[in-house]
C-alpha positions as CSV (number, residue, x, y, z in Angstrom):
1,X,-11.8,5.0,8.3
2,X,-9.4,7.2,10.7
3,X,-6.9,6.0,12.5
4,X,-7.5,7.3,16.1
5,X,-6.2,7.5,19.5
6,X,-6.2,10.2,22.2
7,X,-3.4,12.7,20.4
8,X,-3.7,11.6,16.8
9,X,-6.2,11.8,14.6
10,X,-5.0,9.9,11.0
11,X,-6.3,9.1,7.2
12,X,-3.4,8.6,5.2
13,X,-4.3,7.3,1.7
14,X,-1.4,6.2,-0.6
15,X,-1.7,5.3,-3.8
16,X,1.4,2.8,-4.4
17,X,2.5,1.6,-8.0
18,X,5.7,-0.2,-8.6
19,X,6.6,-2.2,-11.5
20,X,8.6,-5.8,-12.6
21,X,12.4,-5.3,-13.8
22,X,12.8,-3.6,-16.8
23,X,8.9,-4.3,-16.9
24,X,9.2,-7.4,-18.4
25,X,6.0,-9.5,-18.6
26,X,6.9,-12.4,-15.8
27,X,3.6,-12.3,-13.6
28,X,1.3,-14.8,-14.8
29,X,-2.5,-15.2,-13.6
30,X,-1.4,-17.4,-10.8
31,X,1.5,-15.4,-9.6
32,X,-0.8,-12.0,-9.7
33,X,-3.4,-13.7,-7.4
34,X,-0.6,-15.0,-4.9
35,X,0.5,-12.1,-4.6
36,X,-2.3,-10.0,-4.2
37,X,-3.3,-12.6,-1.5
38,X,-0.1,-12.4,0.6
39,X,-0.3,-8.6,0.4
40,X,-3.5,-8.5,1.7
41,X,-2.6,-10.6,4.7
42,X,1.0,-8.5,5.3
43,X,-1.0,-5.1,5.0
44,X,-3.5,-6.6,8.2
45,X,-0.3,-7.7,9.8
46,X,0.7,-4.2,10.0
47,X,-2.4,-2.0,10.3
48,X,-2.4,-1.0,6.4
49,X,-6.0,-1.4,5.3
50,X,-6.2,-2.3,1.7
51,X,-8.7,-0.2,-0.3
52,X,-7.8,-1.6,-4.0
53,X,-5.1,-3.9,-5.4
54,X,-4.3,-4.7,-8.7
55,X,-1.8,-7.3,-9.8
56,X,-0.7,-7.3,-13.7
57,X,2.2,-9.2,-15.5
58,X,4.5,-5.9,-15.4
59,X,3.5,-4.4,-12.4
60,X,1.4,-3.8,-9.2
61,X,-1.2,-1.4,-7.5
62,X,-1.8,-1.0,-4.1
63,X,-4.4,2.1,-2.8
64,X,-3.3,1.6,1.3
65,X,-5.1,3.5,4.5
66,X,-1.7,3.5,6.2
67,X,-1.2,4.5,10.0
68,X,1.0,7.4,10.6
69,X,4.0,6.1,12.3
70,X,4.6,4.5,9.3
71,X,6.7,6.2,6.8
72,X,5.5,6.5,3.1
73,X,9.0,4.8,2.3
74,X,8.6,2.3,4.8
75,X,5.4,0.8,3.4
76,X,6.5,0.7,-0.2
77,X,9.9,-1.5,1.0
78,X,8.0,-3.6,3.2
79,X,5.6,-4.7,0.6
80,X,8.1,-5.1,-2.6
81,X,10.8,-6.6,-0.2
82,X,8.3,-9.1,1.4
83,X,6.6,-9.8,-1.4
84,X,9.9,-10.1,-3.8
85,X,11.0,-13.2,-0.9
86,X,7.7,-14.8,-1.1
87,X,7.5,-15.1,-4.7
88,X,11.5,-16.6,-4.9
89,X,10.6,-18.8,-2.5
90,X,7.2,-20.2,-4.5
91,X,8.1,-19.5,-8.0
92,X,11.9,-19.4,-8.1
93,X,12.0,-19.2,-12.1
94,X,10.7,-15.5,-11.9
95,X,14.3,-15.3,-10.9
96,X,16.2,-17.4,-13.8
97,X,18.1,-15.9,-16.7
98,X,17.6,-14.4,-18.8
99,X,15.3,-12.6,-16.4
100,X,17.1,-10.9,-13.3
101,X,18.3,-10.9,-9.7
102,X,15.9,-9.1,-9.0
103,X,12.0,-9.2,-9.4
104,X,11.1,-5.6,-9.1
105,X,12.1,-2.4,-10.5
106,X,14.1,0.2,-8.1
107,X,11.6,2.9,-8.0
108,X,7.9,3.2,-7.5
109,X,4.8,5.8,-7.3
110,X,3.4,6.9,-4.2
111,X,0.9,9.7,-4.5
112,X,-1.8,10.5,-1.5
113,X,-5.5,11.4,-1.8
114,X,-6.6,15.3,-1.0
115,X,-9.1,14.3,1.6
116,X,-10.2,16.3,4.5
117,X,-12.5,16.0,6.7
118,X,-13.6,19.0,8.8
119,X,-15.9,17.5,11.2
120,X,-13.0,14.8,12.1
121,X,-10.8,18.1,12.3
122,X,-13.8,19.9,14.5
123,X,-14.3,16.9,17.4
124,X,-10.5,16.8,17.4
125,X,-10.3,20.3,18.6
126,X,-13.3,20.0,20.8
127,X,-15.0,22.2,18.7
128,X,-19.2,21.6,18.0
129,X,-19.8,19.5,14.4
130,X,-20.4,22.0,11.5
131,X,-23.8,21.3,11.6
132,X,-24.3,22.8,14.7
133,X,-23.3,26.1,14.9
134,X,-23.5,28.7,18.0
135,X,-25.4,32.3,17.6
């Protein structure tokens, strides 16, 4: 699915990977499906639809349709930030020594997909569909 609107035509595919501190196994069955659940429901908050998400006990997978004001960056430090406060608030031993501060690692993967889609592209520029072609 495209984002659309009268100037902007969008599909913006991230895959998003980020892992626990010092990728420590911390996430337990319960946790993963917490959070999986919460960042499902903060994705729709913000107009990110969720193609896949994976939640292990060292680290987390997110594929995300993402609109385009929103910057790569952005998404990755709303979801760690948001979901690094939910989990302190519901399971605050994640956060006990001699594990740390801080739930998730500093860094994190973002790659996009290599779609394209030339008929999107096509009614876009007011041009006919491919499949129907002028002489």
């Amino acid at each position: 699915m495209a984002d659309y609107n009268e100037r902007v035509i969008a599909r913006l595919t991230y895959h998003i990977g980020w892992a626990t501190y010092k990728r420590q196994d911390v996430l337990s069955k319960a946790v993963c499906a917490h959070l999986e659940k919460f960042l499902v429901e903060k994705c729709l908050a913000y107009g990110i639809i969720i193609g896949k998400i994976h939640a292990r006990s060292r680290f987390v997978y997110v594929s995300a349709q993402c609109p385009p004001k929103e910057a790569p960056a952005k998404v990755v430090q709303l979801l760690k930030g948001a979901s690094s406060r939910v989990l302190r608030a519901d399971y605050p031993h994640l956060f006990e020594p001699p594990l740390s501060e801080s739930l998730w690692e500093r860094g994190y993967y973002i790659a996009t997909t290599g779609e394209f889609c030339g008929d999107e592209l096509r009614k876009f520029l007011g041009l006919p569909p491919a499949s129907v072609r002028r002489v």
